[in-house]
C-alpha positions as CSV (number, residue, x, y, z in Angstrom):
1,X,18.6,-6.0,-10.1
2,X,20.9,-2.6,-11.2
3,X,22.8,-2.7,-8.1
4,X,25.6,-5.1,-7.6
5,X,25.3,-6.8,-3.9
6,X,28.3,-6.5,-1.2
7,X,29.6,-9.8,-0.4
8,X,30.9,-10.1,3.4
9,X,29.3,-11.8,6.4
10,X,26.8,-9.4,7.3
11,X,23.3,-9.5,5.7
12,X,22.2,-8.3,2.9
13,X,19.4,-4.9,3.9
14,X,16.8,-5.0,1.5
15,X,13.9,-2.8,1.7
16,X,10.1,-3.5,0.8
17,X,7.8,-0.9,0.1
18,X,4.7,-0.1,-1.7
19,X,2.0,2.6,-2.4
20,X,-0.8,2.5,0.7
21,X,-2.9,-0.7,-0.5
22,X,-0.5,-2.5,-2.8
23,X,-0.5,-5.2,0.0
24,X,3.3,-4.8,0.9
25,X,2.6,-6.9,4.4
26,X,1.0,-9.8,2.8
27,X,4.4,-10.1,0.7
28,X,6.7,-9.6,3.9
29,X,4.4,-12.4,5.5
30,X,5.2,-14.8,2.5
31,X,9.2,-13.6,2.9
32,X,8.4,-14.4,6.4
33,X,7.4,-17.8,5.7
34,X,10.8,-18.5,4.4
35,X,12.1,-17.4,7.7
36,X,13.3,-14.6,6.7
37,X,13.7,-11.5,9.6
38,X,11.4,-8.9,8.6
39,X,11.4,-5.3,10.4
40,X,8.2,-3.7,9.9
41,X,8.9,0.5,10.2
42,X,5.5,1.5,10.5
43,X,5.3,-1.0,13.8
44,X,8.1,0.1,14.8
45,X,7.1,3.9,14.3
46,X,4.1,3.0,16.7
47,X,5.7,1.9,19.3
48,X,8.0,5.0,19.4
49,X,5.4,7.5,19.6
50,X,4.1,5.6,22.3
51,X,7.1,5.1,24.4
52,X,10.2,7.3,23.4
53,X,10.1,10.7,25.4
54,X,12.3,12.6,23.0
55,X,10.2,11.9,20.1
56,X,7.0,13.0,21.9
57,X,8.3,16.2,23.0
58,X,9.5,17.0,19.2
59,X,5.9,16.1,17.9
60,X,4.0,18.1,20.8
61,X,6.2,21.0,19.7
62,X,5.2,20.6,16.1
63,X,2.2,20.0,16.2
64,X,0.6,21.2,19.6
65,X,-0.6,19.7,22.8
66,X,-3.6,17.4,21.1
67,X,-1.2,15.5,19.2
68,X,-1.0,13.3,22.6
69,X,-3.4,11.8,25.2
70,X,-1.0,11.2,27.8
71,X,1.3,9.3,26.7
72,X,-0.7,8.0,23.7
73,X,-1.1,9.6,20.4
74,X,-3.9,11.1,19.1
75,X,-3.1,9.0,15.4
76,X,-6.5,10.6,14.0
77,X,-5.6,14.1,15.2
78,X,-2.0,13.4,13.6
79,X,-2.9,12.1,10.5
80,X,-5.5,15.6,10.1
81,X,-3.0,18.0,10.4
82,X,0.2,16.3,7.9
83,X,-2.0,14.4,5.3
84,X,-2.3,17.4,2.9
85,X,0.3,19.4,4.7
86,X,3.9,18.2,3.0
87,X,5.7,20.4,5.0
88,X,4.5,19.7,8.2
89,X,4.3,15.7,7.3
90,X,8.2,16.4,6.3
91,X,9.7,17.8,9.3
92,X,7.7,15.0,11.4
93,X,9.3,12.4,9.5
94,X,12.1,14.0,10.3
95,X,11.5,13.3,13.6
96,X,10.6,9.6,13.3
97,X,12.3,8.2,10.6
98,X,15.8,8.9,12.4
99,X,14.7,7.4,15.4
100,X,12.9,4.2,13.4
101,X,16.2,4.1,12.1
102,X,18.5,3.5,15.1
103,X,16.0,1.3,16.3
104,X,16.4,-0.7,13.0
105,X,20.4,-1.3,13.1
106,X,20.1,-2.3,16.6
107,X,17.8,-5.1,15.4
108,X,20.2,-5.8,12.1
109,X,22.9,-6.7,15.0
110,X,20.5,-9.7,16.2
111,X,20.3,-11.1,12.6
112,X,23.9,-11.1,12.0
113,X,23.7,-14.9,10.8
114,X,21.2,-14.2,8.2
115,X,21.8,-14.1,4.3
116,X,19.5,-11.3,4.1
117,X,16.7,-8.9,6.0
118,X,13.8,-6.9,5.2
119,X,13.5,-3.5,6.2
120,X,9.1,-2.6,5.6
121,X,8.3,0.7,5.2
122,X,5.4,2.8,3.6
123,X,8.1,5.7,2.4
124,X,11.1,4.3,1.9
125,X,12.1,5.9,-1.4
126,X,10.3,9.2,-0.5
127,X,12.8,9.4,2.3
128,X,16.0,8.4,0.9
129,X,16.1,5.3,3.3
130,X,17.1,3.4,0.1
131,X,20.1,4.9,-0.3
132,X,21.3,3.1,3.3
133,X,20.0,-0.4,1.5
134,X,21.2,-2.9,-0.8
135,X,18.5,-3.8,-2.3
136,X,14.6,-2.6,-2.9
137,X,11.6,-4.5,-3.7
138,X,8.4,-2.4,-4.8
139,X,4.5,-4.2,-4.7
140,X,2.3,-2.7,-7.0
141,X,-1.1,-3.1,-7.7
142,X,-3.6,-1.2,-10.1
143,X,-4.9,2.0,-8.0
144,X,-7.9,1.2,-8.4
145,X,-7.4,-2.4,-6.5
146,X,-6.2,-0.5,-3.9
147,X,-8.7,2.0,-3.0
148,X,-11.1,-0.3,-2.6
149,X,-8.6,-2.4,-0.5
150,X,-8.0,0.4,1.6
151,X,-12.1,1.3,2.2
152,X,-12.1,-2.4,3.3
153,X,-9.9,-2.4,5.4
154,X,-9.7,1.0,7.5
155,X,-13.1,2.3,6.4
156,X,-11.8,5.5,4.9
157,X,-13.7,8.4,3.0
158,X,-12.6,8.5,-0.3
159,X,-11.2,12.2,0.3
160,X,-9.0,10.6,3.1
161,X,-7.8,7.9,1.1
162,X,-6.8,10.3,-1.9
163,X,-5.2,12.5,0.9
164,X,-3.1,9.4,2.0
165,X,-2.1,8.1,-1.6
166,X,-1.1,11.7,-2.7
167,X,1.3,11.6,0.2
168,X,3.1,8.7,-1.2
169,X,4.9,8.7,-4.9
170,X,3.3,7.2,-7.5
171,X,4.4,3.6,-8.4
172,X,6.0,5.3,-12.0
173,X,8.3,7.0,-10.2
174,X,9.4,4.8,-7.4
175,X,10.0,1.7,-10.4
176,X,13.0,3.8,-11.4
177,X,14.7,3.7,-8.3
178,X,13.1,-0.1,-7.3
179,X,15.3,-3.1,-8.1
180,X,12.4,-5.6,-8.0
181,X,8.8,-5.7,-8.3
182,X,6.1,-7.7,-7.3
183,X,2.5,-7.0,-9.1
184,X,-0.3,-8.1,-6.4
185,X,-3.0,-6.9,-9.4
186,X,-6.1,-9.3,-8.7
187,X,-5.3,-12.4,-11.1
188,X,-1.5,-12.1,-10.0
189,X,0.3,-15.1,-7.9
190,X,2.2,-13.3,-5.5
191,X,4.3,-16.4,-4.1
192,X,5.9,-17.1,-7.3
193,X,7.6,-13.8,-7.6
194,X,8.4,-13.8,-4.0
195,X,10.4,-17.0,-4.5
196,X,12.0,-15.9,-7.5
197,X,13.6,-12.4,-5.4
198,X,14.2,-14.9,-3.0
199,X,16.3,-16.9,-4.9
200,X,18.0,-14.3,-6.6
201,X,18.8,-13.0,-3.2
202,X,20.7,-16.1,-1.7
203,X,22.6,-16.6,-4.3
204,X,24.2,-13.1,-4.0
């Protein structure tokens, strides 16, 4: 761990993340199994596209009138015009990721009593989000592993799924700014690790 942890009564913000297949949620659900709160970004994300006003104005403005159905968005619409566009995927996060944020320190004030939450999120280091945490714990897997994870699991075309990992940073590069890891390569015991972060954690 290369950052030293406050000690006060609030709880600890510690931030999971991972490359697109690494299998990020299954490690929050074992965290989560030690009862430990666990705000997932990308859910929250959702549910601000569909309901926050402001947000769907900015994105309408950015991206035209198809990015919404109604009030619903148009996620496959979306993802066509910023997956391989960096600009235009940046100044939408920009839109979200502020929003996703305030959202997320309104929830930290219901887990006051807690030693320590987790903050999920696909981009957190991309986005400087860790800087506002305390801690950061990275999944990895071999890319490999997680392509074919991916085509399972949202039946992507391999040109889609090289669009979405290009998006993200490559594990290399987010280790150096990580300060834990979890490997969920296929012979790896994920549980193990997670109770070992776990540990680490409540001490501090």
């Amino acid at each position: 761990m290369s950052r030293k942890l406050p000690k006060n009564n609030t709880p600890l913000k510690i931030g999971l993340t991972g490359g697109i297949g690494s299998g990020k949620s299954v490690v929050a659900k074992i965290f989560q199994a030690l009862q430990i709160p666990i705000f997932n970004s990308d859910l929250r994300a959702r549910t601000i596209l569909e309901t926050d006003p402001v947000v769907q104005k900015s994105i309408i403005n950015l991206l035209g009138e198809r990015a919404y159905d109604g009030s619903s968005p148009n996620r496959k619409y979306i993802a066509s015009k910023v997956f391989g566009n960096d600009n235009l995927r940046q100044e939408l996060n920009e839109i979200v990721h502020p929003a996703v944020g305030r959202a997320f320190e309104n929830w930290i004030l219901d887990h006051h009593n807690c030693s320590y939450t987790i903050k999920e999120a696909a981009i957190i280091f991309e986005t400087g989000i860790h800087k506002d945490l305390d801690a950061t714990i990275l999944v990895t897997a071999p890319r490999s592993i997680r392509i074919e994870r991916i085509r399972k699991r949202d039946g992507l075309s391999s040109e889609e799924i090289e669009k979405r990992m290009s998006a993200q940073w490559s594990d290399e590069k987010k280790l150096d700014l990580a300060d834990f890891r979890i490997s969920n390569g296929q012979s790896d015991a994920l549980i193990p690790q997670v109770l070992e972060i776990h540990n680490q954690l409540i001490k501090s």
